[in-house]
C-alpha positions in Angstrom: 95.0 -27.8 51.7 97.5 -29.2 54.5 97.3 -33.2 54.2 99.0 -34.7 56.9 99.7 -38.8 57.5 98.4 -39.8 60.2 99.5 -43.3 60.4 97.2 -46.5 59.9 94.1 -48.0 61.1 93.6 -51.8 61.7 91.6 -53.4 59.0 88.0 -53.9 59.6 85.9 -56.6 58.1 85.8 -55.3 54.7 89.5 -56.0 54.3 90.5 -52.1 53.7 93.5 -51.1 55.8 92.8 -47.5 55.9 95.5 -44.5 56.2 94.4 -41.6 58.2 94.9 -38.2 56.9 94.5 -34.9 58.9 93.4 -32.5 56.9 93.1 -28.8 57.1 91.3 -27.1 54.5 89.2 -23.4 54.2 86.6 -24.8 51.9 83.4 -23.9 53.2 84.7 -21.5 55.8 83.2 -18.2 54.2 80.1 -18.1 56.0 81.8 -18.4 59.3 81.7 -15.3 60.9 81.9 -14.2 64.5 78.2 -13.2 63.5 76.8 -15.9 62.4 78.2 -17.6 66.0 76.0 -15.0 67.7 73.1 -15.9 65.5 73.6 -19.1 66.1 73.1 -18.6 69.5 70.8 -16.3 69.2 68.4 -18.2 67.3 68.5 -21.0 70.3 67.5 -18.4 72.4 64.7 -17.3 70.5 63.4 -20.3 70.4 63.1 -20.9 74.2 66.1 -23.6 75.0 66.8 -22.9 78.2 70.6 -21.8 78.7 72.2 -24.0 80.5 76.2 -25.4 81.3 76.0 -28.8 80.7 78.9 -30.9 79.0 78.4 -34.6 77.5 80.6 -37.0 77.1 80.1 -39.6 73.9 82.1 -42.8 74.5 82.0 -44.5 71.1 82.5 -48.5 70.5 84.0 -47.8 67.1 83.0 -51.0 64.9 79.5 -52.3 66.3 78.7 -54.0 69.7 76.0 -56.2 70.2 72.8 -55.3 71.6 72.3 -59.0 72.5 75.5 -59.3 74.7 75.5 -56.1 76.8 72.0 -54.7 77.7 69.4 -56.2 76.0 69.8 -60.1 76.9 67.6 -62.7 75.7 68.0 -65.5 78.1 64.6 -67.1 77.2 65.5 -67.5 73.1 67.5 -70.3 71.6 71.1 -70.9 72.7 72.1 -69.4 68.8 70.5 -66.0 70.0 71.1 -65.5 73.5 74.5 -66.0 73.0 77.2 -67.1 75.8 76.4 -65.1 78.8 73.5 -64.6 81.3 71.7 -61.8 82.7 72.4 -60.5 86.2 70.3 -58.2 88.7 70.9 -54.5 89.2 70.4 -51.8 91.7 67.2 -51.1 89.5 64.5 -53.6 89.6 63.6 -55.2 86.3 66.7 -53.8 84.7 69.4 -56.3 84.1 72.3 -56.3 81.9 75.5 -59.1 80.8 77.4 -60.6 84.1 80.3 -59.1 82.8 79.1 -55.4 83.8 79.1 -56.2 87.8 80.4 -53.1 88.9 77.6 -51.2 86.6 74.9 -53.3 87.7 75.7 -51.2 90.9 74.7 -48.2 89.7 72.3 -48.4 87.2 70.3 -45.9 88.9 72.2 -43.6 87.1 72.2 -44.5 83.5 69.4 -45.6 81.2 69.2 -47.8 78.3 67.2 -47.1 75.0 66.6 -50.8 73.8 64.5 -50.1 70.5 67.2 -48.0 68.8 67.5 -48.6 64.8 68.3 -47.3 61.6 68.0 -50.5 59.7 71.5 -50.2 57.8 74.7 -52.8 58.1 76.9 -50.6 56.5 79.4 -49.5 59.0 80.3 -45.7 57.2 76.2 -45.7 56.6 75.6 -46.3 60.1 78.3 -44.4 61.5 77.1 -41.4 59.9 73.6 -41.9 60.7 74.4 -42.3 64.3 77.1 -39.5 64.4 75.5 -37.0 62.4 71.6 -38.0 62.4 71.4 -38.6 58.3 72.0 -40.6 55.5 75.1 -39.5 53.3 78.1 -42.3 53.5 78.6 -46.0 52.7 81.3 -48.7 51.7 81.3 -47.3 48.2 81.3 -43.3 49.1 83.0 -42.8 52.4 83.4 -39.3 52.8 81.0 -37.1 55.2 78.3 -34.8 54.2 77.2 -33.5 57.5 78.4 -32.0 60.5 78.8 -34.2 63.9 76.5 -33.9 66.8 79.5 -32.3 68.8 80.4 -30.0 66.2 77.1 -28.4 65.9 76.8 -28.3 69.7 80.4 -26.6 70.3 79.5 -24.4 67.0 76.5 -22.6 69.0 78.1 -23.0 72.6 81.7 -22.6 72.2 83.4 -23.8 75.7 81.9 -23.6 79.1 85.0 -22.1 80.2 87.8 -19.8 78.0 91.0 -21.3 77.7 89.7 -24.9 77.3 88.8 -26.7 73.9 85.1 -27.3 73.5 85.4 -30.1 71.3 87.8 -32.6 72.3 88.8 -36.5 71.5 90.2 -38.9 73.3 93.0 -40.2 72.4 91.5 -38.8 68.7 88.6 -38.9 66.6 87.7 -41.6 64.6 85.1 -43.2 62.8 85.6 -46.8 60.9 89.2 -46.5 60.8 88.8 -42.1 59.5 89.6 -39.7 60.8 87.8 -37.2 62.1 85.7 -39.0 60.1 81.8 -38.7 60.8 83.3 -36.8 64.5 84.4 -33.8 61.9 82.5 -30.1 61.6 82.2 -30.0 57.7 80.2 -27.4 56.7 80.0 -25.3 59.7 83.1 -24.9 59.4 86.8 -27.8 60.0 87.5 -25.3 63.2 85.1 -26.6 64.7 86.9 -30.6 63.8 87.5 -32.4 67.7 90.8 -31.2 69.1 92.7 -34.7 69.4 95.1 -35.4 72.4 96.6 -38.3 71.0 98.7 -40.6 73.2 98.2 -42.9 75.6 96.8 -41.1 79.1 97.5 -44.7 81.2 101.4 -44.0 80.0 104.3 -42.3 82.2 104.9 -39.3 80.4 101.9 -38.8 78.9 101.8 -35.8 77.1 98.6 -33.9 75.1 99.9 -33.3 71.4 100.4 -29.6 70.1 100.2 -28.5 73.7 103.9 -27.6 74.6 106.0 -24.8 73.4 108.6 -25.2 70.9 111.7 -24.9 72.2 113.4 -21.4 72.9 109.6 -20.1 73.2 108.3 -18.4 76.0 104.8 -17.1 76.3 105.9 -13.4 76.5 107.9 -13.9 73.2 104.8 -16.2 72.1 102.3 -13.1 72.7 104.5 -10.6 70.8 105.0 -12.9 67.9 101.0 -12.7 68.0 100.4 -9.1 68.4 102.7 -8.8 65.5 100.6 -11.5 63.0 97.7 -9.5 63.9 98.5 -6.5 62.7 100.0 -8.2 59.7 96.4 -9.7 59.6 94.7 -6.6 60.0 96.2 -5.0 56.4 95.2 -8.1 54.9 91.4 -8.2 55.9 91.1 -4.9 54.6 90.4 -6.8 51.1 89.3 -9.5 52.3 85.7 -10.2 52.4 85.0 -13.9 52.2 85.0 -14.3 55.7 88.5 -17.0 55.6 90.5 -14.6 58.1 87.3 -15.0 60.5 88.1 -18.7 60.3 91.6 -18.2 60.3 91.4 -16.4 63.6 89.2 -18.9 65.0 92.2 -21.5 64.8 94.9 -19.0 66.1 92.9 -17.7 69.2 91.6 -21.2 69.8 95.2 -22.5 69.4 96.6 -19.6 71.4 94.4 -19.7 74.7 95.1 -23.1 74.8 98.6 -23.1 75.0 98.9 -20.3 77.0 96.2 -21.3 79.4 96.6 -22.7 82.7 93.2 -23.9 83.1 93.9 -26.3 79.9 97.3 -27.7 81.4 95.9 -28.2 84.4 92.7 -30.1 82.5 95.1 -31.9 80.1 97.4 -33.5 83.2 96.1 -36.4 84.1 98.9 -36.9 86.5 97.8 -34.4 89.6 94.7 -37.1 89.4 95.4 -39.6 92.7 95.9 -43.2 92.1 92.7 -43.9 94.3 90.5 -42.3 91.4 92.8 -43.3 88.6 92.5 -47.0 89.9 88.5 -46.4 90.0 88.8 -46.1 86.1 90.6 -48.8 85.5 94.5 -48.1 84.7 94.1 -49.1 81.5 93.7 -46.9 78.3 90.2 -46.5 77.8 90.1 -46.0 81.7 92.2 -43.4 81.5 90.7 -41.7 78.5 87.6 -41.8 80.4 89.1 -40.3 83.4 90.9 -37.5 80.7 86.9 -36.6 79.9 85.6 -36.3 82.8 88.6 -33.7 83.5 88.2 -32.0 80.5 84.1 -31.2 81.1 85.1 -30.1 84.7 87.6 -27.6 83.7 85.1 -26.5 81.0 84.7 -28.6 77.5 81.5 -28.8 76.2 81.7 -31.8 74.5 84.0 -35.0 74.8 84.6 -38.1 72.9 86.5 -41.0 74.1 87.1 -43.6 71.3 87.1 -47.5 72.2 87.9 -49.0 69.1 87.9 -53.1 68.0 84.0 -54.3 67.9 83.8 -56.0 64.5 83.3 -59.7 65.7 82.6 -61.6 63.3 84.0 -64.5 65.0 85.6 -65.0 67.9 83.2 -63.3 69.8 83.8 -64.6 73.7 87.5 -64.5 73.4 87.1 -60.5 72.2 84.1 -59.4 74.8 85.8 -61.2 77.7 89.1 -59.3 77.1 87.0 -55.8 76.1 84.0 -55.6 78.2 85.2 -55.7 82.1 87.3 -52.7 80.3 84.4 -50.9 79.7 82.5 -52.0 83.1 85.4 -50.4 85.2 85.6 -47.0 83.2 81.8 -46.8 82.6 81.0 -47.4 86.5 84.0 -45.3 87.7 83.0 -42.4 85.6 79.5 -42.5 87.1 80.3 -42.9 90.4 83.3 -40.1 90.3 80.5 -37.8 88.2 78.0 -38.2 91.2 81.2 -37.9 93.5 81.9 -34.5 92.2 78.5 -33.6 92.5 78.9 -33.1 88.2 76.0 -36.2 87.8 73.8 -32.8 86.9 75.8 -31.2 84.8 77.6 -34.1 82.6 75.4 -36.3 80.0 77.2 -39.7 79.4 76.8 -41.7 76.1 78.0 -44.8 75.3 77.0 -46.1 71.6 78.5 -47.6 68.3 77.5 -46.8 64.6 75.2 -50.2 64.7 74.9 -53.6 66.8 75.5 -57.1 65.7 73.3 -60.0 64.1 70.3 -61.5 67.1 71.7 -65.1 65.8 75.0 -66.2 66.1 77.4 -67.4 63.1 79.0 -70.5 62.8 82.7 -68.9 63.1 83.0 -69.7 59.2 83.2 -65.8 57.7 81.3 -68.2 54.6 83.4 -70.7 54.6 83.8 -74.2 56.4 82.3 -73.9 60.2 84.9 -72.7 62.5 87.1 -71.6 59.6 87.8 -68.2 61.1 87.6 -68.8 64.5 85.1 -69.5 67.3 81.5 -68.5 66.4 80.1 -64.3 66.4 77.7 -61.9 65.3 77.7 -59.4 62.3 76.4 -56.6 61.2 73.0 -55.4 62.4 71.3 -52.1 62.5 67.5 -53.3 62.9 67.8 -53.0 67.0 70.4 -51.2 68.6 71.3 -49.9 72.1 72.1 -46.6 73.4 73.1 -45.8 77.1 72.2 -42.0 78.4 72.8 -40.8 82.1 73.3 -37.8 83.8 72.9 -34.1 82.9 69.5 -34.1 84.0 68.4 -37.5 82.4 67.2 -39.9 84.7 68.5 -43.0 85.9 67.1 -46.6 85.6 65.2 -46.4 83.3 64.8 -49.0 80.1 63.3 -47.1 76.7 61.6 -49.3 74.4 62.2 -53.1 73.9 62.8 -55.3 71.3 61.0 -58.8 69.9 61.4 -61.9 71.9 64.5 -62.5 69.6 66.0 -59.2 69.9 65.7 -58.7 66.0 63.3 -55.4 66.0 62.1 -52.5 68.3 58.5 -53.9 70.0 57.7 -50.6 71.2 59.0 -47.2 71.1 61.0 -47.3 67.9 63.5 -44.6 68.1 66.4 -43.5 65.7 69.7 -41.6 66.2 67.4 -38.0 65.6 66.1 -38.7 68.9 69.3 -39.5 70.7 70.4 -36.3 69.1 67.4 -33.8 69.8 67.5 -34.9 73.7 71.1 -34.7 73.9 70.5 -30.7 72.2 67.8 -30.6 75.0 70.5 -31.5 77.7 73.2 -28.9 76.3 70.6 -26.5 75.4 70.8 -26.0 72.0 67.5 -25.3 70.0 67.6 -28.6 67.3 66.0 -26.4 64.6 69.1 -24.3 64.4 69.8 -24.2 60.9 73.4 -23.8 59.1 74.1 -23.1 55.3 75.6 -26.0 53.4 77.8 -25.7 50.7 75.4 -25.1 47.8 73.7 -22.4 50.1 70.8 -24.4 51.7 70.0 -24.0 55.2 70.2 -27.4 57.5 68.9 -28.1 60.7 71.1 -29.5 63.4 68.2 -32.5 63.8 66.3 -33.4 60.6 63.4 -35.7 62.2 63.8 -36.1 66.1 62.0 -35.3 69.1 63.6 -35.2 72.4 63.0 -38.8 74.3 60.0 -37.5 76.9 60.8 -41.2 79.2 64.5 -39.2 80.1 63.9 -35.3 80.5 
């Protein structure tokens, strides 16, 4: 096991600080094999999914925004549920979202919005899990994952669009409720199959993707002998070796080895050759950026692509927080739409934007439990009884609302849907058969979606 410190997370509402740990392990790797890939595939095949070369991109709001306060106003309830803001008009008739999103109320016609999401927890590791991975099998008391991500199933069976680029990338890394990779990692199907991180800050000067550059005094010539020379180390070694670790093992080197040697993935990875005119369309700020980074990383050929926006626990101080993060996520959101449909990639590239649950219908007092105002100006906690979920793109359609909730925005009305469904039609999108099943580690098969049908309203 190589354990490496990571550095620390800001503390969420439970009061942990946590320290993140990268961790490289070969547990669980034996049944990893080159063939079982193929099967993989194979089996998706079998089953009719169409193949296809489609990408998505997962932009996650790491600690819970509110359903209430983004895309699902309630302008007709009591001031203590419809909050602070109002409703505005978009491009789509009968579809409006917060007056802080002006520049996506633009373009709604390419993006939809399920409204009667829910998996009725408040734990943030239960619902980040749920959401990430489609099951039950974390909380506040057990945090540790049981199941593979969404993205690592999908890059598992697909691999990259393109050689030479990552499939399974995040921006600037992969977290989940201060871990990492957290509920983003592969688990059983194997911790190659973990999010590559970039790390950094893509809105700096200088920016620069981690583990991308050669060490110094390397070249790639002396770089390729050094490898011709490990593999036939390697090949001696695998004559004895049948618990398929090596497979893994070269999964990592080659992986790590067409990257750095790769043109394609330098190119992908510099944000810089990007012209300010696009890079301003983003917003030049980091989750702008990081945005921007995705949408070059699908292009040059990554299959799948998270871009992490963390700090969305309010308990209090709600206005003061969604004012400073939410024309953030307006400019990036709209400006990777518009640059998509630009590019003529609005086909081809599946946008997400979601968070492990959403927060309370009625508004706190600001108190935490204590004297009114004590913490701060008043917010929402936790709630995972009616959610949101924005899809667009890769062949979902645009403006489009899925489900609603109650006139108080406390349950799904109609169309209850859960994150199985977000997960079987994003499968459908990247062609991946959901009932593709892989062995856990007590040797029982699991199926990439365990109750999920794809969401018939998008497709």
């Amino acid at each position: 096991m190589l354990r490496i410190d990571a550095g620390t997370t800001a503390p969420y509402c439970d009061g942990m600080s946590r320290r993140n740990f990268v961790q490289l392990a070969m547990t669980g790797m034996a049944s990893l094999g080159l063939g079982d890939l193929l099967r993989a595939r194979a089996v998706s095949a079998g089953a009719g999914t169409q193949a296809k070369d489609t990408s998505v991109i997962l932009i996650w709001l790491d600690g819970g925004p509110g359903h209430m306060d983004l895309y699902d106003m309630k302008p007709e309830a009591p001031a203590e549920y419809r909050g602070i803001w109002r409703p505005i008009n978009t491009n789509v008739p009968g579809f409006e979202i917060t007056e802080l999103f002006p520049r996506q109320a633009k373009v709604a016609d390419k993006f939809s919005i399920v409204r009667s999401l829910h998996h009725d927890t408040g734990d943030h590791f239960d619902g980040a899990h749920r959401m990430l991975t489609g099951r039950f099998g974390a909380t506040g008391a057990n945090t540790a994952g049981k199941y593979p991500s969404m993205g690592s199933i999908a890059t598992r069976v697909l691999g990259p669009r393109k050689s030479g680029l990552p499939a399974h990338v995040a921006v600037p890394y992969a977290s989940s409720v201060g871990l990492r990779p957290g509920y983003f990692g592969a688990n059983f199907v194997g911790q190659q199959y973990d999010p590559f991180e970039t790390g950094g800050d893509p809105n700096s000067d200088g920016f620069k993707v981690n583990n991308l550059e050669l060490g110094g005094g390397m070249t790639i010539d002396r770089l390729s002998d050094r490898r011709a020379l490990l593999t036939r180390f390697d090949a001696l070694r695998r004559q004895v070796d049948n618990s398929g670790v090596l497979d893994a093992v070269d999964r990592f080197d080659r992986d790590a080895y067409e990257m750095v040697t790769s043109s394609e993935a330098r190119k992908a990875f510099d944000i810089s050759a990007e012209d300010a005119k696009t890079r301003e369309l983003y917003g030049r700020t980091n989750w702008g950026q990081c945005t921007l980074l995705a949408r070059r990383l699908v292009e040059a050929g990554s299959t799948f692509v998270t871009v992490h926006y963390g700090g969305w626990d309010h308990h209090w101080n709600l206005q003061s927080g969604y004012e400073s993060l939410l024309p953030q996520v307006d400019a990036a959101v709209a400006g990777l739409f518009t640059d998509l449909a630009q590019r003529g990639l609005d086909k081809k590239v599946l946008v997400v934007l979601c968070g492990e649950f959403s927060r309370t219908p009625r508004m706190n007092d600001g108190g935490n439990g204590g004297p009114a105002g004590s913490q701060g100006t008043p917010g929402r906690d936790h709630w995972g009884n009616a959610m949101f979920c924005l899809m667009g793109g890769g062949g979902v359609k645009g403006g489009q609302i899925v489900g609603s909730t109650n006139r108080l925005g406390e349950a799904p009305q109609d169309r209850p849907l859960t994150p199985g469904d977000i997960h079987a039609t994003m499968f459908h999108v990247l062609g991946v058969d959901p009932q593709v099943a892989f062995t856990d580690h007590s040797g029982r098969p699991v199926t990439a979606v365990e109750q999920g049908e794809v969401i018939r309203e998008l497709v």
